[in-house]
C-alpha positions in Angstrom: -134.4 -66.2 172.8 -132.3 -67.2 176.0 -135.7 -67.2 177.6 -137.1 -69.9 175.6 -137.6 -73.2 176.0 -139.1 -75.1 172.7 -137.3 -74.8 169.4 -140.1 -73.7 167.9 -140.6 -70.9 170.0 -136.8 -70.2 169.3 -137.6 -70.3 165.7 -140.5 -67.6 166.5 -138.1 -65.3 168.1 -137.0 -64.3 164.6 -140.2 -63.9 162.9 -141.3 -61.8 165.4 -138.0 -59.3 165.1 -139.2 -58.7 161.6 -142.8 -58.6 162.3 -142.9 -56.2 164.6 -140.9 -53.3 163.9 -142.2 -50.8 166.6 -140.2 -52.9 169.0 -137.8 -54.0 167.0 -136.9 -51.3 164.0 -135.0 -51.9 161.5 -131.6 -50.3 160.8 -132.1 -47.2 158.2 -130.4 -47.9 155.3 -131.2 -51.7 155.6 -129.6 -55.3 156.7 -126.1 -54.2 158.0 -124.8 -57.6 157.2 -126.2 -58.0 153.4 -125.2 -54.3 153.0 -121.9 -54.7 153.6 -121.9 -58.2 151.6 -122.8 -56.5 148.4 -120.5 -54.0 149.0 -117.1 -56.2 150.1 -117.5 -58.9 147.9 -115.1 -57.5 145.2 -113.3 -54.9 147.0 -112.7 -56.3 150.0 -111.6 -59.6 151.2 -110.8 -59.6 154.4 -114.5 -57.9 154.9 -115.8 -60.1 153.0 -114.7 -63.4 155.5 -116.7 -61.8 158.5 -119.8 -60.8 156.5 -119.5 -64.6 155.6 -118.8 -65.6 159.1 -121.6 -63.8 159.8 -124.4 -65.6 157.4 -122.5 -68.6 158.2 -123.4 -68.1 162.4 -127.0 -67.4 161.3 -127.5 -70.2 159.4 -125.7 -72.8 161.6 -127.9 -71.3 164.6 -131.2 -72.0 163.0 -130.2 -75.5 161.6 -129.4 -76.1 165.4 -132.6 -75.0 166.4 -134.3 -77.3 163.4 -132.4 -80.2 164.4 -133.1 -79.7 168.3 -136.7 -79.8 167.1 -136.3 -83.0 165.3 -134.7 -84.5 168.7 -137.3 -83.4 170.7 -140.0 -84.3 168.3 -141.4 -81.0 167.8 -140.8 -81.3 164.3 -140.9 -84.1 161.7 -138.2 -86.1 160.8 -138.3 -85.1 157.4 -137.5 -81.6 157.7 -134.1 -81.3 155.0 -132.2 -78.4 157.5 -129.5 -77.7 155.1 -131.9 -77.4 152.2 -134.3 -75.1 154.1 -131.5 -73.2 155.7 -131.9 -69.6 156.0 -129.4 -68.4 153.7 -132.1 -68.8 151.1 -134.2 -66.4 152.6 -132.4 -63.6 153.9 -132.6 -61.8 150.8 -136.2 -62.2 149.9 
């Protein structure tokens, strides 16, 4: 991503970690980070703060992109960035 210039190209940075899992595989087991949410979210609390933390970096990182994008007028105005936020997708 530090190579990139355009948000949107930031943006495509991480379709194309899960698109292309030769390059990129995935952890066995799954998503280290939702793993360990399911897991700490009664049991743990102190755990449970950095998985959070964690989600939390994620999503503020992509809103930053989205809202670079807006200032550079790669994308419309009217995109909603906490409403599309990635939170919502990351377990689909």
């Amino acid at each position: 991503m530090a190579s990139t210039v355009l948000a949107k190209e930031k943006l495509l940075v991480y379709g194309k970690v899960y698109a292309d899992f030769e390059d990129y595989p995935f952890p066995a087991g799954g998503c280290p980070i939702l793993n360990t949410a399911t897991e700490s979210d009664d049991t743990h609390h102190e755990l449970r703060i950095k998985v959070m933390a964690a989600i939390n970096g994620w999503k503020n990182k992509i809103m930053t992109i989205l809202e670079e994008g807006i200032k550079n007028k790669e994308f419309k105005k009217n995109i909603k960035t906490e409403q599309d936020r990635p939170d919502h997708y990351c377990t689909y």
